[in-house]
C-alpha positions in Angstrom: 145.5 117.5 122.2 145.6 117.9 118.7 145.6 121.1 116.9 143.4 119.0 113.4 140.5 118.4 116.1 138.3 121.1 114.1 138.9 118.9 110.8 138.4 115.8 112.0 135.7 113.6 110.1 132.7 112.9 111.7 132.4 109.9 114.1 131.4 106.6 112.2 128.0 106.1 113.6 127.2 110.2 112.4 128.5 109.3 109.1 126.1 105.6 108.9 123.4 108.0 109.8 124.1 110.8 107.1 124.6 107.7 104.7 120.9 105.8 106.0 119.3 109.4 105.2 120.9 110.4 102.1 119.4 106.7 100.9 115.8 107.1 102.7 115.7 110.3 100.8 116.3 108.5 97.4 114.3 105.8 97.9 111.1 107.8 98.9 111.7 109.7 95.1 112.4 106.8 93.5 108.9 105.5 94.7 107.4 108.7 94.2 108.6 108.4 90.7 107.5 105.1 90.1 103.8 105.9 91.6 103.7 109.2 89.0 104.2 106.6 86.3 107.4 109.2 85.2 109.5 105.4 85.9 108.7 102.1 85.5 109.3 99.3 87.9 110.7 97.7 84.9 113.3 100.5 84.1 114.2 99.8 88.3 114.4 96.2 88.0 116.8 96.3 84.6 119.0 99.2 85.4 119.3 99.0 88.9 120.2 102.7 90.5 122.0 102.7 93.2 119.1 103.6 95.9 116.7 100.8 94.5 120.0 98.0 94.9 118.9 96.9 98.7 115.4 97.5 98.2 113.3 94.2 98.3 110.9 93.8 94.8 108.0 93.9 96.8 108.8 97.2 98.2 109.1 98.7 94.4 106.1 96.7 93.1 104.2 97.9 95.8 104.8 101.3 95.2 103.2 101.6 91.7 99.6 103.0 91.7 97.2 99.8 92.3 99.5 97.3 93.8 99.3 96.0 97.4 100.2 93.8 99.0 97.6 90.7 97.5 98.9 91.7 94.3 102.7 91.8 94.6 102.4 88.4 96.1 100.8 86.7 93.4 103.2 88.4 90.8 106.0 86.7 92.4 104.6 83.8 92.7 104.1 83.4 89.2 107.7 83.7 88.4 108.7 82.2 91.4 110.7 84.8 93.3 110.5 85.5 97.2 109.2 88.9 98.3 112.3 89.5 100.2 114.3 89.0 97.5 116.5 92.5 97.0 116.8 94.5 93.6 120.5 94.1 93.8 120.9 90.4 94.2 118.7 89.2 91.5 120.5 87.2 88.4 119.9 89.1 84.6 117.8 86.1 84.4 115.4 86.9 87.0 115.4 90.5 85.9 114.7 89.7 82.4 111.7 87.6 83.6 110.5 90.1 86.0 110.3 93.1 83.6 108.8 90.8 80.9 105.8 89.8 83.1 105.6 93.8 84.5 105.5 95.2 80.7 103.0 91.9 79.4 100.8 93.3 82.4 100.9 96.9 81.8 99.1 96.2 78.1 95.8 95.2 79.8 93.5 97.7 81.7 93.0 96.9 85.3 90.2 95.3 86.4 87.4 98.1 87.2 87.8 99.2 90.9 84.5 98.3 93.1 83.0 102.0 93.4 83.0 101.9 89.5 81.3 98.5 89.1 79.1 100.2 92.0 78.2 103.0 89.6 77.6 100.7 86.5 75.1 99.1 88.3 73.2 102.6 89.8 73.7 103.8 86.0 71.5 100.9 84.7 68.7 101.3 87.6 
């Protein structure tokens, strides 16, 4: 037997699973972050941290407050870019033209949500 056994590293598979948390763990503050409004998707997109590299855009665009699913889709579609496409991969190109369409859309308001159209139209009754 050998007398190191107490010092050995962990097995692979423990160490892929330490790894898959410590990155699950970043990722859900990243988004957290992003959905605060303390970080932009744009900042993500154009300096790439290390826990957003093999996320897919539509996983950070959906994150911010307001976008779903609907939303994400037609973003992408307008630049073209698939929704599957990952954070890391994308060319300077592509994250140029992403973070110019995210910052020419943050200067408008958002449409106003139902309930609030809703209470427009009580107001005036």
């Amino acid at each position: 037997m050998n007398a190191d056994a107490g010092t050995a590293p962990a097995p692979q598979h423990m160490q892929a699973l330490e790894r898959a948390n410590a990155v699950r763990l970043a990722r859900a503050d990243l988004k957290r972050r992003v959905a605060e409004g303390e970080l932009s998707a744009a900042e993500v997109v154009l300096g790439v941290p290390w826990e957003a590299s093999s996320m897919t855009i539509s996983e950070l665009l959906t994150s911010q407050r307001r976008w779903g699913h609907t939303r994400c889709r037609k973003f992408l579609q307008s630049i073209p870019m698939s929704e599957h496409k990952t954070i890391g991969s994308m060319t300077d190109r592509q994250r140029q033209a992403v973070a110019r369409q995210l910052r020419a859309g943050s200067d408008t308001d958002p449409p106003p949500s139902r309930d609030a159209r809703l209470l427009g139209v009580l107001a005036v009754v």
